[in-house]
N, C-alpha and C positions, 0 to 999 in steps of 0.2 A: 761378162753380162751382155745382153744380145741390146739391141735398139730398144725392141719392145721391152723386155724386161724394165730396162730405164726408162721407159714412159709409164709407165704401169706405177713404178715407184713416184715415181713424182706424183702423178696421180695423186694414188693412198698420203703422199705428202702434203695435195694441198684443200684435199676430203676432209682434211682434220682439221680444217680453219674453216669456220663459215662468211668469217665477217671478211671481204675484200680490202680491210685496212692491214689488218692479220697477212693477209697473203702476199699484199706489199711489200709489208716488211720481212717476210720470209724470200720474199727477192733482192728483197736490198742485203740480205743475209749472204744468198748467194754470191753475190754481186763483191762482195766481201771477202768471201773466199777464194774469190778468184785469183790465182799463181801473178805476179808481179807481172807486169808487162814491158818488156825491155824501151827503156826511151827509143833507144835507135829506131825500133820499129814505129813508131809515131812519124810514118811518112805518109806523105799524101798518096802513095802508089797503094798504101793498105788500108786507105780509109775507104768506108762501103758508101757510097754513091746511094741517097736516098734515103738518110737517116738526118730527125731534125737535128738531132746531137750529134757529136760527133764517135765516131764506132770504130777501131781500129777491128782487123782481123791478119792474120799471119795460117801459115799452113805448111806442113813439111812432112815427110813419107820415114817411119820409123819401120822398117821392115814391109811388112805388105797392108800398114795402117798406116790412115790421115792421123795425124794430132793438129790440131787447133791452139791458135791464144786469140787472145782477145781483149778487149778494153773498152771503157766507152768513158768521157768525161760528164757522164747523168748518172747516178747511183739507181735507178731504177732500171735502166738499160745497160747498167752493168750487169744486175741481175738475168737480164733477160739473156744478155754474150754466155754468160755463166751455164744456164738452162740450154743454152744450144749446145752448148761445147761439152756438156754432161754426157747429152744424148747422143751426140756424131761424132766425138772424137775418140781415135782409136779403135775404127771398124775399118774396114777397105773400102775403095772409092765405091764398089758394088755394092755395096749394102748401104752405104750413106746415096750414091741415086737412087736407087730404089725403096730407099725407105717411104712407110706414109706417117708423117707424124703428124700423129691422133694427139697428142697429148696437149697440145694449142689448143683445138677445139672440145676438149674434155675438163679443161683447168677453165676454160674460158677467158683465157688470156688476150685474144684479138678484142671481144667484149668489152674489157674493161681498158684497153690502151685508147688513144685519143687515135684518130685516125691518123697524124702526123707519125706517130706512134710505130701503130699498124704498119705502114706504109714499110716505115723502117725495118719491122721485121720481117717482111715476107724480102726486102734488099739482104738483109742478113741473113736469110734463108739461101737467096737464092746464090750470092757469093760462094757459102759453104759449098753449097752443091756442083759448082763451077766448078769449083777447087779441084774436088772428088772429080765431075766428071772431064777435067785435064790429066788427073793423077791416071784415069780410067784409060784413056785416051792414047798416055804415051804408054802403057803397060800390055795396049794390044800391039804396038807398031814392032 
């Protein structure tokens, strides 16, 4: 499934809940489902710089794709590690820089986060993207 493709789904996902209480908890759902995250990795070298809570992220090259983990000690921005790692993990570092992800401002997600929030996710954005454009980076040398 392509980048867009999974913003589109999320989308139609969260189209189907009017009330922002609803779509909350369809985060914290997320957030829920997210893959165990190894203790070990709760170091300070992988916490994102910018977030009120705290955010673990990891990253490593499975063939010619990023996978992601991730963590957060906030059930709501667990949810929100969840929804990134939906979207960018397991593309190439190409297609994760280059992506525009619509799907933020389509769900209305920056909207509805506090700005301390906010803040945190465009850090967790931007880490991701780091990631990708290192992985990018040593794949031209």
């Amino acid at each position: 499934m392509t980048i867009n493709e999974t913003q589109d789904e999320i989308i139609e996902e969260f189209e189907l809940l009017d009330d922002w209480m609803d779509r909350y908890t369809l985060l914290i759902d997320y957030g829920n489902r997210l893959p165990a995250f190894p203790k070990e990795a709760r170091t300070e070298q992988n916490l994102i710089d910018g977030c009120q809570s705290k955010v673990w992220f990891t990253c490593r090259m499975e063939g010619d794709k990023v996978v992601y983990q991730g963590d957060s000690d906030a059930i709501l921005v667990k949810g929100i590690v969840a929804l990134l790692i939906r979207v960018l993990s397991g593309h190439t570092p190409k297609q994760i820089v280059d992506a525009d992800l619509y799907f933020i401002d389509r769900i209305q997600l920056r909207e509805h986060l506090s700005p301390t929030r906010s803040n945190g996710l465009a850090a967790m954005l931007k880490q991701m993207r780091l990631f990708a454009l290192t992985y990018l980076s040593i794949s031209k040398e």
